[in-house]
C-alpha positions as CSV (number, residue, x, y, z in Angstrom):
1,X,-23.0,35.6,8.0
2,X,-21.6,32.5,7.0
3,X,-24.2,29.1,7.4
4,X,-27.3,31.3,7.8
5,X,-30.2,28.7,8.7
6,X,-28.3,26.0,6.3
7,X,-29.6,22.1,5.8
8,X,-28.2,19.3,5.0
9,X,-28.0,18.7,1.1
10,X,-30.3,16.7,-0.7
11,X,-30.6,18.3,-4.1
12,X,-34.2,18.2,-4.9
13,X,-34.9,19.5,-8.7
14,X,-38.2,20.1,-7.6
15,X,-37.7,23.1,-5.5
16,X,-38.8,26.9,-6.5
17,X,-36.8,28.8,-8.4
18,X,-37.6,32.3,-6.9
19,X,-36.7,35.6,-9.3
20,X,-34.7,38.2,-7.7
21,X,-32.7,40.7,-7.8
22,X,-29.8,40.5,-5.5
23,X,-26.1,42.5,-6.1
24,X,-22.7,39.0,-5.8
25,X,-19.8,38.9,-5.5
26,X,-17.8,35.5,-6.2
27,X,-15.1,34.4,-5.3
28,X,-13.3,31.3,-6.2
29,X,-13.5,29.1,-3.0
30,X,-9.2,28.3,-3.5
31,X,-8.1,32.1,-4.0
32,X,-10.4,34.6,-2.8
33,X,-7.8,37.2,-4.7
34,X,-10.1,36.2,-7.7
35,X,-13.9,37.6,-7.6
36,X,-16.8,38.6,-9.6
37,X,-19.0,40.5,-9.1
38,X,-22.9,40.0,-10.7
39,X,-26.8,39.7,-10.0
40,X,-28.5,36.8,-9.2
41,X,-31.8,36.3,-11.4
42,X,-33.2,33.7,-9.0
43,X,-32.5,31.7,-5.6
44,X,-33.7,28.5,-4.9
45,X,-32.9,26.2,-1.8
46,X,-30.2,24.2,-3.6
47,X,-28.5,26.5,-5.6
48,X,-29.0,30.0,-7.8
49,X,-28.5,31.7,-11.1
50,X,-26.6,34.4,-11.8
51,X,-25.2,36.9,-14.3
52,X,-21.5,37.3,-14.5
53,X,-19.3,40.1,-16.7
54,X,-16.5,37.1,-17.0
55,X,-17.3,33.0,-16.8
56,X,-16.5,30.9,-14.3
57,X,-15.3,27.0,-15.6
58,X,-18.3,24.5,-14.7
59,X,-17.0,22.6,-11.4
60,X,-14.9,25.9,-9.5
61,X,-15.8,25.9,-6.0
62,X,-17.0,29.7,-4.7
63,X,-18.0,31.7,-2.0
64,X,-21.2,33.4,-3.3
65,X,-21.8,37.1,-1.0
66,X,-25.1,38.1,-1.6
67,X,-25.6,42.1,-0.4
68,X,-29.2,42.6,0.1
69,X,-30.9,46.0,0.9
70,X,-32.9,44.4,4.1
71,X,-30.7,42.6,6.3
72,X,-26.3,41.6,6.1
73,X,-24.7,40.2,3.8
74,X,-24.7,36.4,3.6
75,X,-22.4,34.1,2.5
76,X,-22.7,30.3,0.9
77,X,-20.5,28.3,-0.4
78,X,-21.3,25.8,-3.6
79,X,-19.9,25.3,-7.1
80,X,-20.3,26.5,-10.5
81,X,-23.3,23.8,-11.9
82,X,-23.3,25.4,-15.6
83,X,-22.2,28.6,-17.7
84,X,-23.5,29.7,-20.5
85,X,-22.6,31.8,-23.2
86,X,-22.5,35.7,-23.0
87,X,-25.7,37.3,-24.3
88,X,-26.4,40.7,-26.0
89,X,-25.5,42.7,-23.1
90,X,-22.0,40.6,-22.9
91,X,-23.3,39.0,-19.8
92,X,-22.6,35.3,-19.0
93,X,-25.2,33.1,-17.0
94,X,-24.4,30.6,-14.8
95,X,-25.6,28.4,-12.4
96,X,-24.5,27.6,-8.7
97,X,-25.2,25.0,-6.3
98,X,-24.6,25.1,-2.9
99,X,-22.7,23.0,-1.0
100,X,-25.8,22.6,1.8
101,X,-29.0,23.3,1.0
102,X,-30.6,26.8,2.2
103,X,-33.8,26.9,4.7
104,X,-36.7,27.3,2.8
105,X,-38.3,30.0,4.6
106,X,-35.0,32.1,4.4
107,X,-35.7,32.2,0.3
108,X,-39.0,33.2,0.7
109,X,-37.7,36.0,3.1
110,X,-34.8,37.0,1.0
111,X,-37.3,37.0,-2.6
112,X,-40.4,38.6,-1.2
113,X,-37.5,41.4,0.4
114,X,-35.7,42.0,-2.9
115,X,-38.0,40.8,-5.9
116,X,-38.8,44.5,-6.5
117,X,-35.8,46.0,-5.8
118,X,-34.2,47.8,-8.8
């Protein structure tokens, strides 16, 4: 559900980073033909951080689908903050910020629903 309880920006380093783990797909915001699909570690109001199979350049709008086990599917939009090189496992990490800032309450929700989730 696209815009789910969304805020007006304001980019505040100081929020909680939340852990979790949550299945993604995303998609580059230009050509949804190209997606990845990867786990988000943890969730924050202003953005998240992931773990891709393939990188992403720093600065690519996307459409970030998050498929949770308690409730739809949601969809954001943001852009790729950082990426950083593969590790062991051959997985990339990378950073995305939303476009507007998420409701604080919906984190909580969506980390106390899927912190424990395998």
């Amino acid at each position: 559900m696209m815009g789910d309880r969304l805020v007006p920006s304001r980019r505040r380093k100081g929020d909680p980073r939340l852990p979790v783990r949550v299945p993604v797909i995303i998609e580059a915001d230009a050509s949804q033909e190209l997606s990845h699909a990867g786990r988000i570690t943890d969730l924050s109001r202003g953005g998240l951080s992931l773990r891709l199979g393939e990188p992403l350049p720093s600065g690519t709008p996307v459409r970030v689908t998050l498929h949770l086990q308690r409730r739809a599917a949601l969809t954001w939009l943001g852009r790729v903050a950082w990426i950083d090189r593969p590790d062991q496992s051959g997985e990339w990490a990378a950073g995305v910020s939303f476009t507007a800032e998420l409701d604080g309450e919906l984190v909580a929700d969506i980390a106390v629903e899927e912190f424990a989730l395998p």
